[in-house]
C-alpha positions as CSV (number, residue, x, y, z in Angstrom):
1,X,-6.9,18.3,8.4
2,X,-6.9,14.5,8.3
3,X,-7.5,14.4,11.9
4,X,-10.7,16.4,11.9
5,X,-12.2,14.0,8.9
6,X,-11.5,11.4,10.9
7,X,-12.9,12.9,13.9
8,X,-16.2,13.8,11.9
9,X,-16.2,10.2,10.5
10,X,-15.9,8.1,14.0
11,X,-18.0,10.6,16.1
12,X,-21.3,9.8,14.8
13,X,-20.6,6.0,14.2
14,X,-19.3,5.6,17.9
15,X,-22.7,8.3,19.2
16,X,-25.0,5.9,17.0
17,X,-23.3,2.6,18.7
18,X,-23.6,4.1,22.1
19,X,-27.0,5.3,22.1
20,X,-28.5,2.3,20.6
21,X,-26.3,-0.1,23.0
22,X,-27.9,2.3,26.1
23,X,-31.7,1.8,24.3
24,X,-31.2,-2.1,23.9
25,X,-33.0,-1.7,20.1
26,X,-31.2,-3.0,17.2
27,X,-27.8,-3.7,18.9
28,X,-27.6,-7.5,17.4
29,X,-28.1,-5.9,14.1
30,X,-25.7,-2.7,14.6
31,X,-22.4,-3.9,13.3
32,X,-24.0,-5.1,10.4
33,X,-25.8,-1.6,9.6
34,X,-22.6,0.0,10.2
35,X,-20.8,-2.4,7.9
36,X,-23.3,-1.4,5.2
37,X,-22.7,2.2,5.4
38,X,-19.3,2.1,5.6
39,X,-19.2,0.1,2.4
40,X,-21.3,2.6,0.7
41,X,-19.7,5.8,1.8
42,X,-16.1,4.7,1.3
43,X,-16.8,2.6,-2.0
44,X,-18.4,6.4,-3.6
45,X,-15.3,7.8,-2.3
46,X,-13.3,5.6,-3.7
47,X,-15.4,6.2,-7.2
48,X,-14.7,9.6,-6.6
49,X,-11.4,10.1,-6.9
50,X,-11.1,7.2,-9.8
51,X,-13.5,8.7,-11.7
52,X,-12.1,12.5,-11.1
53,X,-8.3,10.7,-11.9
54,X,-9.9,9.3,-14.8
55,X,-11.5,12.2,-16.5
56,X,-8.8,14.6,-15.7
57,X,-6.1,12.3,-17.9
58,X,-9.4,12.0,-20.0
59,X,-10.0,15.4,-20.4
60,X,-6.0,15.5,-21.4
61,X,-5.9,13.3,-24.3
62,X,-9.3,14.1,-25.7
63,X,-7.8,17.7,-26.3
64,X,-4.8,15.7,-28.7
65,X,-6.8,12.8,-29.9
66,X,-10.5,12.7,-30.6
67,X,-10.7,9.2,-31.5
68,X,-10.0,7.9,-27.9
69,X,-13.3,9.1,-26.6
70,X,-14.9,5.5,-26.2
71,X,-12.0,4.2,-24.8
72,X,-11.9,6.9,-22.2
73,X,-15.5,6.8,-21.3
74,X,-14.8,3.0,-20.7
75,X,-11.9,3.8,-18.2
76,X,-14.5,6.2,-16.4
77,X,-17.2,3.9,-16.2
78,X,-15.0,1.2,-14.9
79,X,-14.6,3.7,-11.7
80,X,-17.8,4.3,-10.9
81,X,-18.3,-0.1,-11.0
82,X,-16.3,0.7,-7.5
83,X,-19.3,2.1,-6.2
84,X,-21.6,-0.4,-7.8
85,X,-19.7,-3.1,-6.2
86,X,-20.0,-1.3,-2.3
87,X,-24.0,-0.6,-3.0
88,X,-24.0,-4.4,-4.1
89,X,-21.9,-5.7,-0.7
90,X,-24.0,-3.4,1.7
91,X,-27.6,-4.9,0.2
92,X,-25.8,-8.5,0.6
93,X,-25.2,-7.3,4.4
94,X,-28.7,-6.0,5.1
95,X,-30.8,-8.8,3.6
96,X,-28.5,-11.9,4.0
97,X,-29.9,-14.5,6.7
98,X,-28.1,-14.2,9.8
């Protein structure tokens, strides 16, 4: 199974390298626009499964203790900064000066 995500996570990054290396259109700016998409895609992954660890020991206590509800909405929203943080990186790629 892990090879097959990895198979349909390279295949179109390598297709979109080729064909745009084969045109001669944009291939001084392609590692860059790969570098920003892989910083999205894998920092909302990463938000994914902190946020889905997160609310699942959330959901946990809140069923024991009612009073910890702020705290755990603060331990989810500190998961989905991850993803802030790769949207943030990949608009630093795009429009820094190069």
């Amino acid at each position: 199974m892990r090879k097959i995500l990895l198979a349909s996570l390279l295949i179109p990054i390598l297709v979109a390298t080729l064909s745009s290396a084969q045109t001669g259109l944009g291939t001084e700016l392609a590692g860059i626009n790969i570098g920003a998409g892989l910083a999205i895609g894998l920092a909302a992954v990463g938000a994914g499964v902190a946020v889905g660890m997160a609310a699942a020991a959330g959901i946990g206590v809140l069923t024991e203790r009612r009073d910890m509800f702020g705290t755990i909405l603060i331990f989810v929203a500190i998961g989905e900064g991850i993803a802030v943080y790769g949207i943030l990186f990949a608009i630093l790629m795009l429009f820094a000066k190069v």
